[in-house]
TORZADREN-283476 format. One record per residue: residue number from 1; x negated, y, z negated of N, C-alpha, C in turn. Coordinates in steps of 0.2 Angstrom, whole numbers, m for minus. Example, Ala and Ser with C-alpha at 12.3 -4.5 7.8 and 13.67 -1.06 7.14 Angstrom:
<kolfis>
(1, (m66, m28, m39), (m62, m22, m39), (m66, m16, m39))
(2, (m64, m11, m35), (m68, m5, m36), (m64, 0, m39))
</kolfis>
This chain:
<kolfis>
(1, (m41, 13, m117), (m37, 7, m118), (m41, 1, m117))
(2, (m39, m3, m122), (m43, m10, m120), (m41, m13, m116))
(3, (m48, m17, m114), (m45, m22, m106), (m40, m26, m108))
(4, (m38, m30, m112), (m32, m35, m113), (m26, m32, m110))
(5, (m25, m26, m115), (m20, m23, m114), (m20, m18, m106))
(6, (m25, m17, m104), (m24, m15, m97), (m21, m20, m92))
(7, (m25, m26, m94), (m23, m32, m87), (m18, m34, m88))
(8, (m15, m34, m97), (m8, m37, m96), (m2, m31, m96))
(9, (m3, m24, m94), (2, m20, m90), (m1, m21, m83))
(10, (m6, m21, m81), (m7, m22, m73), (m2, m27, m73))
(11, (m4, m34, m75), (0, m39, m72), (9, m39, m74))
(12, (11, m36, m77), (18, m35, m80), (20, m32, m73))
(13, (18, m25, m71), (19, m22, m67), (18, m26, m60))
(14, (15, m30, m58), (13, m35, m52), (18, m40, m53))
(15, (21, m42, m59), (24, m48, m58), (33, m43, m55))
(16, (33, m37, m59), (40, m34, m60), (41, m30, m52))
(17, (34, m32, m47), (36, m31, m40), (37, m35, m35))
(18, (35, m44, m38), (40, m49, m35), (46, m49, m37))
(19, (49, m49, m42), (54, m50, m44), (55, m42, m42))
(20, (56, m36, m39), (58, m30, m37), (60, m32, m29))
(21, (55, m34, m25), (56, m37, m18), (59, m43, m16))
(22, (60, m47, m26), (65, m52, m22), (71, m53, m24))
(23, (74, m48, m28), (80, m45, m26), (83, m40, m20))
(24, (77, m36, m20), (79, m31, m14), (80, m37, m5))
(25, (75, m40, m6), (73, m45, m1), (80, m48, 5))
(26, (85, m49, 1), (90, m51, 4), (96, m47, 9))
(27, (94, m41, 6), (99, m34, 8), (98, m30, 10))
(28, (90, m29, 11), (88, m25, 12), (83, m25, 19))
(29, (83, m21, 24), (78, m23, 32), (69, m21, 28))
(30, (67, m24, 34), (60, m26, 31), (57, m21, 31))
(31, (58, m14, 36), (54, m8, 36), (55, m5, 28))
(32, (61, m6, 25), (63, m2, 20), (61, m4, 15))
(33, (60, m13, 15), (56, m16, 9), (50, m13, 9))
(34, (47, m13, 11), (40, m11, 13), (40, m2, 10))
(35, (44, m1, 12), (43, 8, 11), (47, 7, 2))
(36, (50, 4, 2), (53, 2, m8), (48, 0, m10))
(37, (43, m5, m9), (38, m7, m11), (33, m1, m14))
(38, (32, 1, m10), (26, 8, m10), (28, 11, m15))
(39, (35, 13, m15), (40, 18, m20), (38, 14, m26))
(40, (37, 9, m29), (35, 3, m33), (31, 5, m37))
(41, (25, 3, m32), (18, 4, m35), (16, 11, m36))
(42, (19, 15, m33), (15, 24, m34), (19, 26, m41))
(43, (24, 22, m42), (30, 24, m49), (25, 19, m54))
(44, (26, 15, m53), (19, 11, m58), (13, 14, m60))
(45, (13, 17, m53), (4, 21, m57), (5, 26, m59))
(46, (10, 31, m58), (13, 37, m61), (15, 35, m70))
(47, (19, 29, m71), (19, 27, m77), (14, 27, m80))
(48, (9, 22, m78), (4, 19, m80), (0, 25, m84))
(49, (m3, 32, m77), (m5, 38, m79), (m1, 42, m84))
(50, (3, 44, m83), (7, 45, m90), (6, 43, m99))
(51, (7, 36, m97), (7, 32, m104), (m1, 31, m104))
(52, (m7, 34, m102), (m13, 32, m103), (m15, 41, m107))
(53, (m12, 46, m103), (m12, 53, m106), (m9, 53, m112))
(54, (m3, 51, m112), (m1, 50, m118), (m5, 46, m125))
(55, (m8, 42, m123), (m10, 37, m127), (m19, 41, m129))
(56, (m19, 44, m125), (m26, 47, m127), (m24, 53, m132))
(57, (m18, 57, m128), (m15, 63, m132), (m14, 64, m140))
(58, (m10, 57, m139), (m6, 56, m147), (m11, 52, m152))
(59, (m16, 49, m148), (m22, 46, m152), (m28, 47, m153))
(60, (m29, 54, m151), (m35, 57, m151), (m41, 55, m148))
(61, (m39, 50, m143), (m44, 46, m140), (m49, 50, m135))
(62, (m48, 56, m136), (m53, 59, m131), (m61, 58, m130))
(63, (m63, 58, m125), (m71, 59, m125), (m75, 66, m127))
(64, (m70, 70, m124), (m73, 77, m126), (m74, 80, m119))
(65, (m75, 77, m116), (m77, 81, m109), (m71, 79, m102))
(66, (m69, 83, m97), (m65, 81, m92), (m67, 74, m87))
(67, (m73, 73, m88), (m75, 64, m82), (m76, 61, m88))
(68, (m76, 61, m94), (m74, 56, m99), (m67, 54, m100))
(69, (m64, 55, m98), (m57, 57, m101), (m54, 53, m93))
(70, (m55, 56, m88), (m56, 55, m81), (m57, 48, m82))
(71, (m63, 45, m84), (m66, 38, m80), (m61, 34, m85))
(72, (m58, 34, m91), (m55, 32, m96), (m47, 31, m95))
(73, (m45, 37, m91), (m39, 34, m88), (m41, 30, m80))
(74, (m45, 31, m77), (m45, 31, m70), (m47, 21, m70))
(75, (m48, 17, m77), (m49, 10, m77), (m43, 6, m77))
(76, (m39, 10, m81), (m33, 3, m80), (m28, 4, m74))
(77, (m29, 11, m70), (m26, 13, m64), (m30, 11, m57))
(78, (m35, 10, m59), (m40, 6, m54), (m40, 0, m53))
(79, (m39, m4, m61), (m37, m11, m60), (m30, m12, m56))
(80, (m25, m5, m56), (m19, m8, m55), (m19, m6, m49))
(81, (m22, m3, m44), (m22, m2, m38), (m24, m10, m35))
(82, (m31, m13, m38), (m32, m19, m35), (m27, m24, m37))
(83, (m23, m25, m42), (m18, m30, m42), (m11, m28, m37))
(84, (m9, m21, m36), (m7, m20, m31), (m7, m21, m24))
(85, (m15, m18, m21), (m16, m24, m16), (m16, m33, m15))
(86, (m16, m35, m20), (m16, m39, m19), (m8, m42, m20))
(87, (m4, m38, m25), (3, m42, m25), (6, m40, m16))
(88, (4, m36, m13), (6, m34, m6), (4, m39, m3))
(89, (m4, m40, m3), (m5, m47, 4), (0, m54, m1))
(90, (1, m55, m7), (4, m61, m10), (11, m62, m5))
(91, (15, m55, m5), (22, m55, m4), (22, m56, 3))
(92, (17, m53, 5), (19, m52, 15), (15, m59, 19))
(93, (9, m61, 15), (6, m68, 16), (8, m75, 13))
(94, (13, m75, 9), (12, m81, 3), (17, m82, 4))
(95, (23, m78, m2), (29, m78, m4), (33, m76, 4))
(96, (34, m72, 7), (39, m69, 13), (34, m70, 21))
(97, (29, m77, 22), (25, m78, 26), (32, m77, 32))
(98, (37, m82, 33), (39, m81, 38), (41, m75, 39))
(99, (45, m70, 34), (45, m63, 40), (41, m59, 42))
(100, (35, m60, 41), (28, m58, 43), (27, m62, 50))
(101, (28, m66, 50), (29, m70, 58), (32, m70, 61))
(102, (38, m68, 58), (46, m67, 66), (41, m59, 66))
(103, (41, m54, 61), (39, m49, 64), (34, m49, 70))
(104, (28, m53, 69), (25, m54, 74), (26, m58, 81))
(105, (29, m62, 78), (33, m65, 85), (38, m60, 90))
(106, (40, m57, 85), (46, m51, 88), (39, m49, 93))
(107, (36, m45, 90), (31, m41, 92), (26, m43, 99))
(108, (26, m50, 99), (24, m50, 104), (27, m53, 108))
(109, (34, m55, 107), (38, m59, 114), (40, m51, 117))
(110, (40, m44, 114), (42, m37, 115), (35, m36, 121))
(111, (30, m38, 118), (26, m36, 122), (25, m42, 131))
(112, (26, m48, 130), (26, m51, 132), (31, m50, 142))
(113, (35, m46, 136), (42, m43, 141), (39, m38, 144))
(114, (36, m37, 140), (33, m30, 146), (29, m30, 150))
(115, (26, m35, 149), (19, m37, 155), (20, m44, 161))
(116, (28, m45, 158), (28, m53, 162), (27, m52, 169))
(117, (24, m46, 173), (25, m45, 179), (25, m37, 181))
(118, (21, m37, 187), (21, m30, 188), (26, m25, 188))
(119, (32, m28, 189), (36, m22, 192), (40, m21, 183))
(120, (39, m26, 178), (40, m24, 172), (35, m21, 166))
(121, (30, m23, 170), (25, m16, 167), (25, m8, 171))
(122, (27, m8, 178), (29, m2, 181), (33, 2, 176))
(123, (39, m2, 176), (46, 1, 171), (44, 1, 164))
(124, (40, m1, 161), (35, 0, 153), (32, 6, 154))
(125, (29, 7, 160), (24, 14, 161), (27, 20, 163))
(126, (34, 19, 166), (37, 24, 168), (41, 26, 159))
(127, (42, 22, 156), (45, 25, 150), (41, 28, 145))
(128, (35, 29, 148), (30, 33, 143), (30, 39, 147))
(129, (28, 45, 141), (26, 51, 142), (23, 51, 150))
(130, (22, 55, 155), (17, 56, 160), (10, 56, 159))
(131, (8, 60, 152), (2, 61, 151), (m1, 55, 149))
(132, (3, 53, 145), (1, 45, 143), (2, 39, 145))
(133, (6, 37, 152), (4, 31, 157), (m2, 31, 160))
(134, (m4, 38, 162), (m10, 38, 165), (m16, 34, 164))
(135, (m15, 35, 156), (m20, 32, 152), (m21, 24, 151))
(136, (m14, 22, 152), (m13, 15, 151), (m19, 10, 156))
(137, (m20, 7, 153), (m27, 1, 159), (m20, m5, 161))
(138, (m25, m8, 166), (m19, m13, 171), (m15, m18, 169))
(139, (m12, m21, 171), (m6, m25, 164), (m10, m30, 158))
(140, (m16, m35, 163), (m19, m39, 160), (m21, m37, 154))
(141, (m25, m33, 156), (m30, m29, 149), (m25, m27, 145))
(142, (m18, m24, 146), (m15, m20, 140), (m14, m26, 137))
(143, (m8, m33, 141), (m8, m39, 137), (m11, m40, 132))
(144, (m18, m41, 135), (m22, m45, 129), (m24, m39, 123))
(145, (m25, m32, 125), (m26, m28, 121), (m22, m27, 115))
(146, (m14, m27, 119), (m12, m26, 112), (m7, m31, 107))
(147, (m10, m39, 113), (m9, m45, 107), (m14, m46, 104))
(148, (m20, m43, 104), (m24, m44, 97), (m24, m39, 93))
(149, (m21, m32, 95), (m19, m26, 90), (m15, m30, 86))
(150, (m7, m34, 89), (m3, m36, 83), (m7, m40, 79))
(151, (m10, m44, 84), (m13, m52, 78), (m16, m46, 73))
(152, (m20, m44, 73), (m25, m38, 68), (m21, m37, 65))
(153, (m17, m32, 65), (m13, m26, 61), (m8, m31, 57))
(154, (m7, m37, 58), (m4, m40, 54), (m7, m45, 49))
(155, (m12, m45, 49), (m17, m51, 48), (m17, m50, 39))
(156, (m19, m54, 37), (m18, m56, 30), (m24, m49, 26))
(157, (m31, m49, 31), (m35, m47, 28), (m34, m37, 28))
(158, (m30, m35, 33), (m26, m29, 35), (m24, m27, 29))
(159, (m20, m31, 29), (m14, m30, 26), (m16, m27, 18))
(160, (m21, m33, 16), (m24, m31, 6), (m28, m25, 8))
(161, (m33, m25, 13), (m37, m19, 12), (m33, m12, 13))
(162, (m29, m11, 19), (m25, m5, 18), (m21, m3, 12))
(163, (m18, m9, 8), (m14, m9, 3), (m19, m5, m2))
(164, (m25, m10, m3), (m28, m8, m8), (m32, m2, m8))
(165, (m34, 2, 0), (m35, 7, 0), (m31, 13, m3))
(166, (m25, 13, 0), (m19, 17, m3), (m18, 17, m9))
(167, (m15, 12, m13), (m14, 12, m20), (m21, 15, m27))
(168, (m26, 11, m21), (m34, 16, m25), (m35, 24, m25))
(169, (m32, 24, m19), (m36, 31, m19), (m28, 35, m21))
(170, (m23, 33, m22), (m17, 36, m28), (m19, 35, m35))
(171, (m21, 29, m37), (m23, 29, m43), (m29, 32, m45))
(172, (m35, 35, m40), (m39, 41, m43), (m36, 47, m42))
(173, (m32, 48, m36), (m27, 55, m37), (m22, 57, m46))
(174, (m20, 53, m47), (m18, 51, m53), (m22, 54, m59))
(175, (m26, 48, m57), (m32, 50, m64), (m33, 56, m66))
(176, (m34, 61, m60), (m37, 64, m59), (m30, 71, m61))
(177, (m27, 71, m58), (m21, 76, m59), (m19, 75, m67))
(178, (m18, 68, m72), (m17, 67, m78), (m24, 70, m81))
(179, (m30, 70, m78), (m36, 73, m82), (m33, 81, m83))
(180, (m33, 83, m78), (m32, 92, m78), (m27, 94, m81))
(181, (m22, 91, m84), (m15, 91, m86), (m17, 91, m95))
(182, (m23, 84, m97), (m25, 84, m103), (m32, 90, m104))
(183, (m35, 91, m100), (m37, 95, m104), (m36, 104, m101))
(184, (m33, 104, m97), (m31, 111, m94), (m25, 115, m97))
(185, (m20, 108, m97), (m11, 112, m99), (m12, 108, m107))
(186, (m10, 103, m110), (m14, 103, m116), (m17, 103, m121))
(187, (m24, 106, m115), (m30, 109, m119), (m32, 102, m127))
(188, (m32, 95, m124), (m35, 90, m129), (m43, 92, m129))
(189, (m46, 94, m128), (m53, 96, m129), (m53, 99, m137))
(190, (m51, 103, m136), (m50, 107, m142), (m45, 109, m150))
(191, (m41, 101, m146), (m40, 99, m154), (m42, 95, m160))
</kolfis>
């Protein structure tokens, strides 16, 4: 594929999961947009491998060998992982910044209630497993410990690089399963 034509289905696909999330956005709770997102982009890159097989299949485009064929498809699915992660920090950092902050707000007024006092971190430690209060450190330290887990796990920079880890390492699963498919169940090598 040429790069033109790569970056402008990556961006098609990037644009069609704001407009997918900002429909869904109003009706839907935040765990599920998140988990519909994903659904999103692993469906986009499934397309995307598909119509690159195809495209090499119907147009003879083969290189001849299975990492020729592999690195061939694995470029506009690779580009489409990194516009992926980044339409994810776009939507959770930019466009939907406020639910990302009540989440976090949530998250830490939740913690906040737990620690406001000893005999309410007692009752936070008695609802854990036995084996795992033991473990817990004394209120201040969990406090601070696990307000700067939220601030972290929520943070802009989290957020792209898990994204774009995920969708990367699907788009060379892809790549990779659309190679053996071209030349194992197809057999393009040899025609």
């Amino acid at each position: 594929m040429r790069m033109p034509h790569m970056t402008g289905v990556a961006l098609l696909f990037a644009a069609g999961y704001f407009a997918f999330k900002s429909v869904l956005a109003g009706s839907t709770n935040a765990e599920r947009l998140v988990a519909l997102g994903g659904v999103y982009h692993w469906s986009a890159l499934t397309i995307m491998a598909i119509g690159c097989g195809v495209r090499i299949w119907r147009r003879r485009l083969s290189t001849g060998s299975f990492w020729g064929d592999f690195k061939m498809m694995a470029k506009p699915l690779a580009l489409y992982a990194v516009m992926a992660g980044a339409s994810v920090w776009g939507w959770n950092h930019v466009v939907d910044l406020d639910s990302t902050e009540l989440r976090k707000s949530l998250r830490l007024a939740q913690i906040e209630t737990q620690t406001a006092n000893e005999e309410a971190y007692t009752a936070f430690l008695a609802q854990q497993e036995p084996q795992d209060a033991s473990r817990f450190p004394d209120r201040q330290t969990y406090r601070e410990q696990a307000q700067a887990q939220v601030s972290w796990m929520l943070s802009g920079g989290v957020t792209f690089a898990l994204a774009l880890l995920t969708y990367f390492f699907a788009a060379i699963l892809l790549s990779l399963f659309a190679s053996v498919l071209l030349h194992q169940i197809w057999g393009i090598a040899t025609l």
